[in-house]
py3Dmol code that shows the C-alpha trace and the ligand (Angstrom):
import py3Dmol

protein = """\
ATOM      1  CA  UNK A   1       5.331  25.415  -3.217  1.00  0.00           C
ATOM      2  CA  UNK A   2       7.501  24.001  -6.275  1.00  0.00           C
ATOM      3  CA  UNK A   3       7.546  19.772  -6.073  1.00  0.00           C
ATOM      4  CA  UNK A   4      10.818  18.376  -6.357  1.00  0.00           C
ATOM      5  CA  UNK A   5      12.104  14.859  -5.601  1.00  0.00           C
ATOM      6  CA  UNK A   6      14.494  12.350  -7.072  1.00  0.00           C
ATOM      7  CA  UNK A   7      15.575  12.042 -10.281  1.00  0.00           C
ATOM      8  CA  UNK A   8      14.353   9.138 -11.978  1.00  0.00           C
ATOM      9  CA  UNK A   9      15.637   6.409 -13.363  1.00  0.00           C
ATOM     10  CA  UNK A  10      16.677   6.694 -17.513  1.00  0.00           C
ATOM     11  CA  UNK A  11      15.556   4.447 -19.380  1.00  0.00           C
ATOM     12  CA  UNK A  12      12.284   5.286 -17.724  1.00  0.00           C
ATOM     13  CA  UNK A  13      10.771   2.285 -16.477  1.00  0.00           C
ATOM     14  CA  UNK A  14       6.342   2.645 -15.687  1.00  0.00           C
ATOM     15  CA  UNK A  15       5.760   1.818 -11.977  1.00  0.00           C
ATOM     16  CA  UNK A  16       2.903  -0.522 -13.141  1.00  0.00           C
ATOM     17  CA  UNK A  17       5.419  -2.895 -14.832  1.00  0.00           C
ATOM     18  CA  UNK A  18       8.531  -2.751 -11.743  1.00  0.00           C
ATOM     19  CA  UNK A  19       9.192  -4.194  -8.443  1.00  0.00           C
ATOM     20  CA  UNK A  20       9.889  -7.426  -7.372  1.00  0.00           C
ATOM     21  CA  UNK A  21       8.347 -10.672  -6.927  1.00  0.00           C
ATOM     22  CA  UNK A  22       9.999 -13.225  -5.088  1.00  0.00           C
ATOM     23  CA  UNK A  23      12.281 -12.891  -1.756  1.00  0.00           C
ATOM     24  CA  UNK A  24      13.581 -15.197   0.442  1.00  0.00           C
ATOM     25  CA  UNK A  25      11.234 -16.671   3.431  1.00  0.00           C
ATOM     26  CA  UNK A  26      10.165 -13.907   6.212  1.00  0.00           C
ATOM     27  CA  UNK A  27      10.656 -14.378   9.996  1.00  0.00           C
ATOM     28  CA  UNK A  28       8.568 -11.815  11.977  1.00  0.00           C
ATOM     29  CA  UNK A  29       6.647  -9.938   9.282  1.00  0.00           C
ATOM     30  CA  UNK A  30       4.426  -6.664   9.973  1.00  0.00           C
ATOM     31  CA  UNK A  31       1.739  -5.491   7.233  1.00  0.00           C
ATOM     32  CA  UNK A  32       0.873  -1.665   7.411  1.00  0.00           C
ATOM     33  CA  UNK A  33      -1.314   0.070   4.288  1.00  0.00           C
ATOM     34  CA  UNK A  34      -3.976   2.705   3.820  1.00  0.00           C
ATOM     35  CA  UNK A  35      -2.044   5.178   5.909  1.00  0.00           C
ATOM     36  CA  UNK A  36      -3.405   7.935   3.393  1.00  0.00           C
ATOM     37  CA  UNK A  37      -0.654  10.155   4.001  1.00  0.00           C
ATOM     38  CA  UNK A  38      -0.672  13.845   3.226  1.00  0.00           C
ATOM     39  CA  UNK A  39       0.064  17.417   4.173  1.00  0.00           C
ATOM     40  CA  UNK A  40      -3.630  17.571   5.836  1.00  0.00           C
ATOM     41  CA  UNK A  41      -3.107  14.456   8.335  1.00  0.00           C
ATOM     42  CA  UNK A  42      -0.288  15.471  10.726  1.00  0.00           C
ATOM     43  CA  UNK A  43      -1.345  13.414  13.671  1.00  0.00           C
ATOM     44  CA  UNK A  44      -1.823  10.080  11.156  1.00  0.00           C
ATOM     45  CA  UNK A  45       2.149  11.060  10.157  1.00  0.00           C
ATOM     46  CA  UNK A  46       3.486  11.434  13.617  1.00  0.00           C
ATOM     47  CA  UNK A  47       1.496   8.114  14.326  1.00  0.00           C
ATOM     48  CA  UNK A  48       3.185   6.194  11.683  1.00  0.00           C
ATOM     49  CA  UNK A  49       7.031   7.652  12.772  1.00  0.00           C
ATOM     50  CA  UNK A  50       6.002   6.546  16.306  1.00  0.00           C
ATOM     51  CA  UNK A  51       5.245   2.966  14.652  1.00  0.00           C
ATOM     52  CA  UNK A  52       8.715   2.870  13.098  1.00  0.00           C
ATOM     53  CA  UNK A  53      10.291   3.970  16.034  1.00  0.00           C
ATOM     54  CA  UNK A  54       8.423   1.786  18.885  1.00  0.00           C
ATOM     55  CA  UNK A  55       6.309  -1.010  17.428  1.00  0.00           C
ATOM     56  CA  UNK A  56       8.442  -1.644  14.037  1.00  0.00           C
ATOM     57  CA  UNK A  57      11.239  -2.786  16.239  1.00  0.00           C
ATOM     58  CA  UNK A  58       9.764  -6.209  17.524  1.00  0.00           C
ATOM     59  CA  UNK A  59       9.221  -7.203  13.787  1.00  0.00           C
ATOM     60  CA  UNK A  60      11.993  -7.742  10.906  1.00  0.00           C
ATOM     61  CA  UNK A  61      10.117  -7.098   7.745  1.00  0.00           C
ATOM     62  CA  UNK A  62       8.177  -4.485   6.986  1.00  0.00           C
ATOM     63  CA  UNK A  63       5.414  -4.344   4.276  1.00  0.00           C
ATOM     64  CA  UNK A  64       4.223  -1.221   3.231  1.00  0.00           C
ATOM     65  CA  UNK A  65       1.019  -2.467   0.984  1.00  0.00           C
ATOM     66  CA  UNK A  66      -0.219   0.413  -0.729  1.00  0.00           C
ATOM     67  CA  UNK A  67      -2.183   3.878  -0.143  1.00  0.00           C
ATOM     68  CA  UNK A  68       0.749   4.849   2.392  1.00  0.00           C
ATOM     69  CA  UNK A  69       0.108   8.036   0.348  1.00  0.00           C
ATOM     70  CA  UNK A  70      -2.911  10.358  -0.518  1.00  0.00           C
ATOM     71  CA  UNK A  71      -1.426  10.741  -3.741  1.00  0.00           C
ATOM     72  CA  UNK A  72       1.560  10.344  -5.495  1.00  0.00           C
ATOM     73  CA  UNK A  73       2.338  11.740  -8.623  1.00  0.00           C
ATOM     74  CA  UNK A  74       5.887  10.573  -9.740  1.00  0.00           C
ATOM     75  CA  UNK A  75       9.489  10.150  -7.569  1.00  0.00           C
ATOM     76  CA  UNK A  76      10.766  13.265  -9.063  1.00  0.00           C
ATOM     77  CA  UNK A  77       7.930  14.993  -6.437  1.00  0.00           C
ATOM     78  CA  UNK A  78       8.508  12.901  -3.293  1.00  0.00           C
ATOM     79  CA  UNK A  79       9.931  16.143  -1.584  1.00  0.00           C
ATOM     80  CA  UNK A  80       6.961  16.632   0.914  1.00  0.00           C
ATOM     81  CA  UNK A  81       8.354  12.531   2.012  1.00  0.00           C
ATOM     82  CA  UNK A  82      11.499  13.048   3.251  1.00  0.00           C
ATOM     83  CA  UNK A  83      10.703  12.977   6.696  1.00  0.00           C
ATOM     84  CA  UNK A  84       8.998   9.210   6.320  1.00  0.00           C
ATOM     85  CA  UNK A  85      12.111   7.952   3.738  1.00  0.00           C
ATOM     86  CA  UNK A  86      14.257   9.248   6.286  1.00  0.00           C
ATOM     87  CA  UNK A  87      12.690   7.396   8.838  1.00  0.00           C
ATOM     88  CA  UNK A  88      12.195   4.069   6.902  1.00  0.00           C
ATOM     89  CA  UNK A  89      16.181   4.469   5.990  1.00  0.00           C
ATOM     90  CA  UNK A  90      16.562   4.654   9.896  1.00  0.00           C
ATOM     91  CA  UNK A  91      14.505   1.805  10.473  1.00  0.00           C
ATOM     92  CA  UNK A  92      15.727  -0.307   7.470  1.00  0.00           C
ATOM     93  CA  UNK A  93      19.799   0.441   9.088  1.00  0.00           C
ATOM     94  CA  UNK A  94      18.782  -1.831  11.867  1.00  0.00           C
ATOM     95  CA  UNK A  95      19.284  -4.525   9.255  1.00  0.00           C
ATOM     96  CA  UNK A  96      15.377  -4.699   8.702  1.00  0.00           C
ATOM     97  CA  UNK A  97      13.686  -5.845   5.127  1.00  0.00           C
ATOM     98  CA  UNK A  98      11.369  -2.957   3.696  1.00  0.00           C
ATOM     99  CA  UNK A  99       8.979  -3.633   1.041  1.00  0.00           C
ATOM    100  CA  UNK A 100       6.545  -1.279  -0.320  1.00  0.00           C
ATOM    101  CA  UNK A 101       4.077  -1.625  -2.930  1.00  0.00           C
ATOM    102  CA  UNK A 102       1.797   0.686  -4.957  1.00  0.00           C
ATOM    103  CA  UNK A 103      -1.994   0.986  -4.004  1.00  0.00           C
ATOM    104  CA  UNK A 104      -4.644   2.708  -5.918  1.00  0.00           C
ATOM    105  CA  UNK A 105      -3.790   5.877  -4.716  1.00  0.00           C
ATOM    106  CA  UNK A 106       0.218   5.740  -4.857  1.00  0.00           C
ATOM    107  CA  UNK A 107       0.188   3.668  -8.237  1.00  0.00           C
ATOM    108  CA  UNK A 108       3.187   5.804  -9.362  1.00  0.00           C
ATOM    109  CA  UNK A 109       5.019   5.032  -7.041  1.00  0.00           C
ATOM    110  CA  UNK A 110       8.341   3.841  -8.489  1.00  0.00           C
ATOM    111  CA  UNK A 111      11.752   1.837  -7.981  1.00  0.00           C
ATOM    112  CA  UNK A 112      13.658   5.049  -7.447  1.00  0.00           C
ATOM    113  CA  UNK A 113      11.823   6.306  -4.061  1.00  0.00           C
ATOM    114  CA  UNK A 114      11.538   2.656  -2.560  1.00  0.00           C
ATOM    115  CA  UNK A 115      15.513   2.868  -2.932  1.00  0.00           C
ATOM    116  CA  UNK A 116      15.873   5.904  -1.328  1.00  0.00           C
ATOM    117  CA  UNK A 117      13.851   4.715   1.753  1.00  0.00           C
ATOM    118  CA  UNK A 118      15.904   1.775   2.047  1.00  0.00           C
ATOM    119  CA  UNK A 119      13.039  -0.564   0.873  1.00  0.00           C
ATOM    120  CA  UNK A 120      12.453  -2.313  -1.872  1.00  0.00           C
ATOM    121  CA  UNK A 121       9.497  -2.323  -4.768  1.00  0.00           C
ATOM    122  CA  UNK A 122       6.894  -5.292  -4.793  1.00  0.00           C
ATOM    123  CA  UNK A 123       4.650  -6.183  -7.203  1.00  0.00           C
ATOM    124  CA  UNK A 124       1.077  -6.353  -6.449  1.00  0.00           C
ATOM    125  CA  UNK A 125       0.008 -10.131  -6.166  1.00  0.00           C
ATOM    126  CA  UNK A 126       3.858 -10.944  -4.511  1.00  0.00           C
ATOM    127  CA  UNK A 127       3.872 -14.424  -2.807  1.00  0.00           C
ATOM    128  CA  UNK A 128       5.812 -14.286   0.680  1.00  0.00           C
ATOM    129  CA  UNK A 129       6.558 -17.348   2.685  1.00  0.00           C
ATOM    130  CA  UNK A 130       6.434 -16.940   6.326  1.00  0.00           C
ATOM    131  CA  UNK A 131       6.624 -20.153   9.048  1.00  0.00           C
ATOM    132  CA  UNK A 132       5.940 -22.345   6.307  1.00  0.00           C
ATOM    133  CA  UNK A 133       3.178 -20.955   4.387  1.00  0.00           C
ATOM    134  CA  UNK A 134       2.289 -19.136   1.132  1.00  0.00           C
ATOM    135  CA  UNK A 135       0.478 -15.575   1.864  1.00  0.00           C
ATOM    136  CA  UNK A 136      -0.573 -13.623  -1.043  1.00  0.00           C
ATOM    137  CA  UNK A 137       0.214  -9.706  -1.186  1.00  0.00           C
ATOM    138  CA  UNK A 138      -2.140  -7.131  -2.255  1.00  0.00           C
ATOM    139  CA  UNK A 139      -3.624  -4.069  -1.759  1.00  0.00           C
ATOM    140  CA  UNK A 140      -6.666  -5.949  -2.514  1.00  0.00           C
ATOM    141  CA  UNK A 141      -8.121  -3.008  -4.794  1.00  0.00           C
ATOM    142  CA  UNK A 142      -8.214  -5.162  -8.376  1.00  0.00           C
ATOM    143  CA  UNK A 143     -10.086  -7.670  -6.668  1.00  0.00           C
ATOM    144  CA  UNK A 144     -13.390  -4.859  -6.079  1.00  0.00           C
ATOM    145  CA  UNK A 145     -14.845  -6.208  -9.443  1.00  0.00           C
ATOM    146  CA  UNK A 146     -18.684  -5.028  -8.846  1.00  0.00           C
ATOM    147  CA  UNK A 147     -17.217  -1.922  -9.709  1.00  0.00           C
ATOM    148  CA  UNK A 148     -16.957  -1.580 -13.181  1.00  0.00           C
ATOM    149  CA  UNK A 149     -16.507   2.124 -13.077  1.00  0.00           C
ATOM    150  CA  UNK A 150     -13.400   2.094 -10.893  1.00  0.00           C
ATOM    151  CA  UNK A 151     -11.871  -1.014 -12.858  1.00  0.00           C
ATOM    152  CA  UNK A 152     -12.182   0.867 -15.891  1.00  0.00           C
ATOM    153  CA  UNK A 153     -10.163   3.101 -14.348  1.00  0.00           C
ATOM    154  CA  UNK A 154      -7.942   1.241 -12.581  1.00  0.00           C
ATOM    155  CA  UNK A 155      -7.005  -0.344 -16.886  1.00  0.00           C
ATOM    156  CA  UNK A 156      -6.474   2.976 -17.602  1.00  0.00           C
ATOM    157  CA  UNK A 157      -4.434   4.628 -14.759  1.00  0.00           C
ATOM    158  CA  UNK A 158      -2.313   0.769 -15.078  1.00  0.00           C
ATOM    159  CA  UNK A 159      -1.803   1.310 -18.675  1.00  0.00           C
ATOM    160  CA  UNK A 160       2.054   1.289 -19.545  1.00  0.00           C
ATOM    161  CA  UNK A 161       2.207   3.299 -21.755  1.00  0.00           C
ATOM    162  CA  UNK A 162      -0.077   6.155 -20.346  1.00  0.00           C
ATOM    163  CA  UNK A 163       2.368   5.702 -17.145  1.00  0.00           C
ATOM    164  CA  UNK A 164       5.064   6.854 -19.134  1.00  0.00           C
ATOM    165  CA  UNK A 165       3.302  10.008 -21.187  1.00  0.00           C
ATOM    166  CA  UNK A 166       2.649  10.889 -17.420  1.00  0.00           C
ATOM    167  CA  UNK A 167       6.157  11.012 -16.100  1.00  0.00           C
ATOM    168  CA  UNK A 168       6.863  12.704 -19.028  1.00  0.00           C
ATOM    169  CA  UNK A 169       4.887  15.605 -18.475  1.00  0.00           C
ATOM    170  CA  UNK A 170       5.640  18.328 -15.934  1.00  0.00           C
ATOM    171  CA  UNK A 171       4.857  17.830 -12.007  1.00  0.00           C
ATOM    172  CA  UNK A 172       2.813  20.858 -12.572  1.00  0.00           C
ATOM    173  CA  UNK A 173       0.493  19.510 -15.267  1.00  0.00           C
ATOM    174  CA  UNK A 174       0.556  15.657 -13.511  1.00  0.00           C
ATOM    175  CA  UNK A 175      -0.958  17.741  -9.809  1.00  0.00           C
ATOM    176  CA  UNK A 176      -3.786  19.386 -12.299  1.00  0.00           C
ATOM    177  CA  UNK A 177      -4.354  15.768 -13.666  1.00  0.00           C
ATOM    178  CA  UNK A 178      -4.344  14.631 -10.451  1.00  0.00           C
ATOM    179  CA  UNK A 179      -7.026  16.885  -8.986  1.00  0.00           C
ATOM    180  CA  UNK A 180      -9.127  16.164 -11.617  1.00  0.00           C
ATOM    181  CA  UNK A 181      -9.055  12.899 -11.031  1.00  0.00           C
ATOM    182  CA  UNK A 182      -9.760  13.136  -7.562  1.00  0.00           C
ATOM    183  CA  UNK A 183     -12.374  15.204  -7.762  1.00  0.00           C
ATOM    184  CA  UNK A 184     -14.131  12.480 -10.447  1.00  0.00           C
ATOM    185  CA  UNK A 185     -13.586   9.858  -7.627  1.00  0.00           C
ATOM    186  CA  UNK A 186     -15.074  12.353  -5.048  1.00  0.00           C
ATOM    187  CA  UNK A 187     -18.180  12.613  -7.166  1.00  0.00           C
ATOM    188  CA  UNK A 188     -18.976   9.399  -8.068  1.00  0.00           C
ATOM    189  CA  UNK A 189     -17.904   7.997  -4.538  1.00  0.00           C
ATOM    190  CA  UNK A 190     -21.541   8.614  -3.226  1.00  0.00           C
ATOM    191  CA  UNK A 191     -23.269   6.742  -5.656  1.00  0.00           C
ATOM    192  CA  UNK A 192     -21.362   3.074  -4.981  1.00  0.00           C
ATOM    193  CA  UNK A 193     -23.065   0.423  -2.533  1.00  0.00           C
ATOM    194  CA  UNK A 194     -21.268  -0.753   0.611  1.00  0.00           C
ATOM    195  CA  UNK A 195     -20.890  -4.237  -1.515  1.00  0.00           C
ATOM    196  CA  UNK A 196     -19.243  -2.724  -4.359  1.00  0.00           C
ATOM    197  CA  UNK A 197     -16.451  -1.261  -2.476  1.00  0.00           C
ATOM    198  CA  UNK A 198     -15.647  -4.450  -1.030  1.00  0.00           C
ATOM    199  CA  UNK A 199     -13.289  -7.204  -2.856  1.00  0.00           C
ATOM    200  CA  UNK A 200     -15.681 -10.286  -4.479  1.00  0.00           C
ATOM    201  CA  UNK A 201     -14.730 -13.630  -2.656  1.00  0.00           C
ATOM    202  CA  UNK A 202     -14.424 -15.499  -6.167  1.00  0.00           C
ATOM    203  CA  UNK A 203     -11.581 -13.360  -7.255  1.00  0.00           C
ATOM    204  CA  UNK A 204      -9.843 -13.340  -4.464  1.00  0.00           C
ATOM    205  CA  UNK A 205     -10.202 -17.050  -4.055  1.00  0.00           C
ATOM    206  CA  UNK A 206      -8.976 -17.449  -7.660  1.00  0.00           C
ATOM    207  CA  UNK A 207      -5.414 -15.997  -7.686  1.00  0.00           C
ATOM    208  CA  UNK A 208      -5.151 -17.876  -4.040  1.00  0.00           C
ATOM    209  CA  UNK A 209      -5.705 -20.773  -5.223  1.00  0.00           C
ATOM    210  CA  UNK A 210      -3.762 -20.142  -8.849  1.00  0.00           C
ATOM    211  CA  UNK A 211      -0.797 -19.276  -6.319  1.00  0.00           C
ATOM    212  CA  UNK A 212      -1.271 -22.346  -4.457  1.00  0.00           C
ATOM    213  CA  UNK A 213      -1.284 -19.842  -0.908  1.00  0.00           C
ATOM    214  CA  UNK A 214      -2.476 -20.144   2.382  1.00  0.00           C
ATOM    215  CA  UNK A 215      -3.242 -16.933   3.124  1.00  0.00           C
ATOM    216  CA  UNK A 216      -4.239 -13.596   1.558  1.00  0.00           C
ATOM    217  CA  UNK A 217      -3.480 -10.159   3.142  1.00  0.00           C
ATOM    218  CA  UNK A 218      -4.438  -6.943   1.673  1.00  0.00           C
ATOM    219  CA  UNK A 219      -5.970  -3.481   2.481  1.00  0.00           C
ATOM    220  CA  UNK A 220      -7.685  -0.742   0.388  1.00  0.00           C
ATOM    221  CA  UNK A 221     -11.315  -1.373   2.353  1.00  0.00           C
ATOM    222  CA  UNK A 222     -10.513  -0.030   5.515  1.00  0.00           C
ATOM    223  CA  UNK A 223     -12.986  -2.829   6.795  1.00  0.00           C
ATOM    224  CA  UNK A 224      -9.870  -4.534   9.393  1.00  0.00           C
ATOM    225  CA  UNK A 225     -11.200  -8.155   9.861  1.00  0.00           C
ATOM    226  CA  UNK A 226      -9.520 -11.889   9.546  1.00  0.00           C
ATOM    227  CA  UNK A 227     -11.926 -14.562   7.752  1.00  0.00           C
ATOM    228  CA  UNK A 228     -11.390 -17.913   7.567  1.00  0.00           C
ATOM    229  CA  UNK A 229     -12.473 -20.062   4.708  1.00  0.00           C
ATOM    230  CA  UNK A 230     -12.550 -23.746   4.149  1.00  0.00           C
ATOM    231  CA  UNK A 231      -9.211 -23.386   2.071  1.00  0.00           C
ATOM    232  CA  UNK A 232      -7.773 -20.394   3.055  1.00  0.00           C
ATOM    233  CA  UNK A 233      -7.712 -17.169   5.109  1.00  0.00           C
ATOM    234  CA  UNK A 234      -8.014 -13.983   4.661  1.00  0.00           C
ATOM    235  CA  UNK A 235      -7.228 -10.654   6.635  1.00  0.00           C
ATOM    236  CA  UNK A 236      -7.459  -7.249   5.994  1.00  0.00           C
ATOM    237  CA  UNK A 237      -5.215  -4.443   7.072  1.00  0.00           C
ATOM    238  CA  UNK A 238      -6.359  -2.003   9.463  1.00  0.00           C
ATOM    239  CA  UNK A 239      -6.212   1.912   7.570  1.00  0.00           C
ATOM    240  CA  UNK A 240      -5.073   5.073   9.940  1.00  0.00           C
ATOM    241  CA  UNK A 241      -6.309   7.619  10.664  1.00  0.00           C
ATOM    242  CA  UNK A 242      -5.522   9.913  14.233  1.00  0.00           C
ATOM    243  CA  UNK A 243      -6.576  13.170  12.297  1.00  0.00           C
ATOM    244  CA  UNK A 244     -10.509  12.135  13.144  1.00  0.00           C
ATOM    245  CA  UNK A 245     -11.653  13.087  16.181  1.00  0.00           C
ATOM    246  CA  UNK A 246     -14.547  10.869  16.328  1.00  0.00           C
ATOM    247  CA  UNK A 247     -13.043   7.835  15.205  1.00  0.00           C
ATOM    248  CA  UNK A 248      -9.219   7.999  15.410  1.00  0.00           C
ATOM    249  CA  UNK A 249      -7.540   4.588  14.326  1.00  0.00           C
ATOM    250  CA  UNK A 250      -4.372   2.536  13.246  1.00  0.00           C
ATOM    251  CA  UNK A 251      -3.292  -0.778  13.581  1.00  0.00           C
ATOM    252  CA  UNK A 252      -1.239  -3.733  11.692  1.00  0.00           C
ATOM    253  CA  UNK A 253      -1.490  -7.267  10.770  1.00  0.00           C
ATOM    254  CA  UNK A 254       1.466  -9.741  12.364  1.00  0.00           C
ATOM    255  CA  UNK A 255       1.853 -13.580  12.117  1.00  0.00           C
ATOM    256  CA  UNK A 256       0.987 -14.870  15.400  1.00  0.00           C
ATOM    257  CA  UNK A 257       2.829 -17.484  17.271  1.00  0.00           C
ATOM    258  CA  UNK A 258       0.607 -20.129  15.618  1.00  0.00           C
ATOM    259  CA  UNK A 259       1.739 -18.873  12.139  1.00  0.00           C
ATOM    260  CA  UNK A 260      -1.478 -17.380  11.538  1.00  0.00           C
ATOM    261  CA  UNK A 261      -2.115 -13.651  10.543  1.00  0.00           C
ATOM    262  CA  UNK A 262      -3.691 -11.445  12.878  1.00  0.00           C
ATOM    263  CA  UNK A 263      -4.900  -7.853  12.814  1.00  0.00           C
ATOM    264  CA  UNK A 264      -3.574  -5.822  15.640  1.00  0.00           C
ATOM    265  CA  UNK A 265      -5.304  -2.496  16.390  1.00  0.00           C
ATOM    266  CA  UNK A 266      -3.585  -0.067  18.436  1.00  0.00           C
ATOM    267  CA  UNK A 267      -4.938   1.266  21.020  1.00  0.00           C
ATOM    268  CA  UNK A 268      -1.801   3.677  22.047  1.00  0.00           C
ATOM    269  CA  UNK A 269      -2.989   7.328  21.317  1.00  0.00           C
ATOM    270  CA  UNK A 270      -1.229  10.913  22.032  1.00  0.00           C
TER     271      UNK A 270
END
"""
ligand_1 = """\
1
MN
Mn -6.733 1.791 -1.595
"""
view = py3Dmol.view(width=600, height=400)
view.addModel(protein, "pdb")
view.setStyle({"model": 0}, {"cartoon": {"style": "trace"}})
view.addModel(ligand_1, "xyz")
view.setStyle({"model": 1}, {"stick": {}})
view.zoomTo()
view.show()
């Protein structure tokens, strides 16, 4: 199957260095990420349209934090995501905010496909104000520092100007780069602790407290959990999953009615 998708922007512009970073205050905010979306995971895709068209209703922003996809290997190949922009354009017609940002898988993820789903590009580390209080975006991945492997990376796969050489080259030669890659992750994978795949309090704590914030949400560990800290708290976005049989799984994070976030995990299976 050939990959086609939008055309992108001219002058070219590197995902690492676009989307936004302020907005104005939110009012019922939702926080979905790590939905890992491929051609191999139908059930997790007809969970997520089910989300937009039930759930997604009784909120009025939605944050899309990352990982939404498997891979993603430049907005000139977003073909196989028509059926989710369409449905994100649907949603966002209600007058809803959209807001997605780039994860570690999805990194090149760019301005022109957020447009086309009605939604709008943030930038990792976005501050959002929401009954008052400063929450700190992420998708939480830069902050897994015992990693040194994955951070190197992470530099590399970040890098400006090897963002550009790679929407320069064909969508055919980017998918052979990108299986490569994969399969390096794949490999190594096995050989990282529990503890190194997890984000290190101290940086986390840093940026909060750099950013002056209240709160920090992210995803990327698939560990859902809320923690609260003398200073600040911290809660982490369930991941989805309905194509495992053993252990199928999605869920959210809201802002209660005491301001606070919460995870949310669905129980609601088909
Ligand atoms: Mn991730």
């Amino acid at each position: 199957m050939k990959l086609t998708g939008l055309k992108l922007s001219e002058p070219l512009k590197a995902p690492c260095v676009s989307g936004i970073t302020e907005m104005a205050p939110l009012s019922r905010p939702v926080f979905v990420s790590d939905l890992h979306l491929s051609g191999r995971n139908k059930k997790t895709v007809l969970g997520f349209l089910w989300f937009l068209k039930t759930q997604a209703k009784n909120y009025d922003e939605l944050f899309l934090l990352g990982d939404i996809f498997e891979y993603w290997i430049g907005d000139d190949a977003s073909s196989p995501a028509e059926p989710l922009a369409r449905a994100l354009r649907k949603y966002a017609s209600l007058g809803k905010r959209v807001y997605l940002m780039q994860g570690n898988r999805d990194f090149l993820i760019g301005e022109d496909f957020a447009r086309h789903c009605g939604a709008e590009l943030v930038a990792d580390g976005t501050v959002v104000e929401c009954s008052g209080k400063r929450i700190l975006l992420s998708h939480g991945d830069k902050w897994c520092t015992l990693d040194d492997e994955y951070q190197e990376f992470r530099r590399q796969m970040h890098d400006e100007a090897f963002q550009l050489m790679a929407l320069r080259m064909t969508v055919e030669e980017r998918i052979d780069f990108a299986k490569k890659a994969r399969a390096q992750s794949k490999k190594t994978k096995t050989e990282r602790s529990r503890e190194m795949m997890d984000v290190v309090y101290d940086e986390v704590a840093c940026e909060v407290f750099a950013k002056n914030c209240a709160h920090v949400i992210h995803g990327h560990t698939h560990r859902p959990a809320h923690y609260v800290y003398d200073n600040f708290t911290r809660t982490v976005i369930p991941d989805w999953d309905l194509d495992d049989k053993n252990r199928p799984r999605k869920g959210w994070v809201e802002i209660n009615s005491a301001g606070e976030p919460q995870v949310v995990l669905s129980e609601h299976f088909f």
